[in-house]
C-alpha positions as CSV (number, residue, x, y, z in Angstrom):
1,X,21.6,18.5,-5.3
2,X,19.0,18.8,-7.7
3,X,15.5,20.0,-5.6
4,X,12.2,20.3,-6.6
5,X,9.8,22.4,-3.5
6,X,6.8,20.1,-3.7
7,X,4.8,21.5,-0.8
8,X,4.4,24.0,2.3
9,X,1.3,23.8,4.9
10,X,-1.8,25.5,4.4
11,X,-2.2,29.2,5.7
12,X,1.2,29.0,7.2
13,X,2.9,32.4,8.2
14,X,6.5,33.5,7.3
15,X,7.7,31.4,10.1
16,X,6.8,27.7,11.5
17,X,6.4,26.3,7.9
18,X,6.5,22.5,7.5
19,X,8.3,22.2,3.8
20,X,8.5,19.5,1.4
21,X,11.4,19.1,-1.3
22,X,11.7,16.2,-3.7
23,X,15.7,15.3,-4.2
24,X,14.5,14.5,-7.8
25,X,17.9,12.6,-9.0
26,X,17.4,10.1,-5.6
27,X,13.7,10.1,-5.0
28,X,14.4,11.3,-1.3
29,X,12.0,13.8,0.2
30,X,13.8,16.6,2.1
31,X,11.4,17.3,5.5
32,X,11.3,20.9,7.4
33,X,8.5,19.7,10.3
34,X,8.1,20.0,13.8
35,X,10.6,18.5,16.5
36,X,9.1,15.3,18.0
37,X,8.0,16.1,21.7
38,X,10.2,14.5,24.7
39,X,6.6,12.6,24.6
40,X,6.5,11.5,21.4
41,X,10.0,10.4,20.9
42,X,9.3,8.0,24.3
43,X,6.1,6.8,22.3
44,X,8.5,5.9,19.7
45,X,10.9,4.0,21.9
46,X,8.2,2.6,23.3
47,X,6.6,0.8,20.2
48,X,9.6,0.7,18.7
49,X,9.5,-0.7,15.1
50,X,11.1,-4.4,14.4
51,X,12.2,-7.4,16.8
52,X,16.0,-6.9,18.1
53,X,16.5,-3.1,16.1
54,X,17.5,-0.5,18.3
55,X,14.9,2.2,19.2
56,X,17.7,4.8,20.0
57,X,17.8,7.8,17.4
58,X,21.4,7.9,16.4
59,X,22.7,11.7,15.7
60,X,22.8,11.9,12.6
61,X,18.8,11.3,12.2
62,X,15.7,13.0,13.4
63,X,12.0,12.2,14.3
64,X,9.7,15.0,13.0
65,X,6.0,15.3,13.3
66,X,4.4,15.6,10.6
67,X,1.3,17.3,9.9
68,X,-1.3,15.0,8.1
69,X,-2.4,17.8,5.9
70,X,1.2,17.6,4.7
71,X,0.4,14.2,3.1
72,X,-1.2,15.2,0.3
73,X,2.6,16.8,-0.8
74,X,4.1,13.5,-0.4
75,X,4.9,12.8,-4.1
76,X,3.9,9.5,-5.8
77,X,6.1,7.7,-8.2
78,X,3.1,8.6,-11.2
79,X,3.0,12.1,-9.7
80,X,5.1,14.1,-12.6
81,X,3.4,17.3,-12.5
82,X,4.3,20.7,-11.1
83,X,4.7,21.8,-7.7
84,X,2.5,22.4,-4.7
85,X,1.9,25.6,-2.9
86,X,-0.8,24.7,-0.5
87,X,-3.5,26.9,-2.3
């Protein structure tokens, strides 16, 4: 697997880090975030997304939350430059 780090949040300490990596030879973004709340995830089911797909999360996904200071890591297909380190 060929990863690039792209971004960690702001001021973080040594532990509860939301992480970034780019898989750079598939384009997919590799997520360390926050477990979605029992509250959140019901949200989810909720709303749900499109007519007649399953809101159920099968096991071999994850809902994370996000933090929107996070977005600014989320690498655009012009962004070619170097990496992020939330300074």
């Amino acid at each position: 697997m060929n990863l690039r780090f792209v971004g960690i949040m702001p001021n973080s300490p040594d532990t509860d880090s939301p992480t970034i990596w780019l898989d750079q030879d598939t384009g997919d973004l590799i997520i360390q975030s926050y477990t979605a709340t029992p509250e959140e995830m019901a949200a989810c089911k909720e709303i749900g997304s499109i007519p007649g797909h399953s809101t159920d999360v099968p096991a071999h996904e994850s809902v994370i939350r996000l933090p929107a200071v996070m977005l600014q890591y989320i690498p655009r297909p012009e962004d070619k430059h170097g990496d992020h380190d939330g300074s």
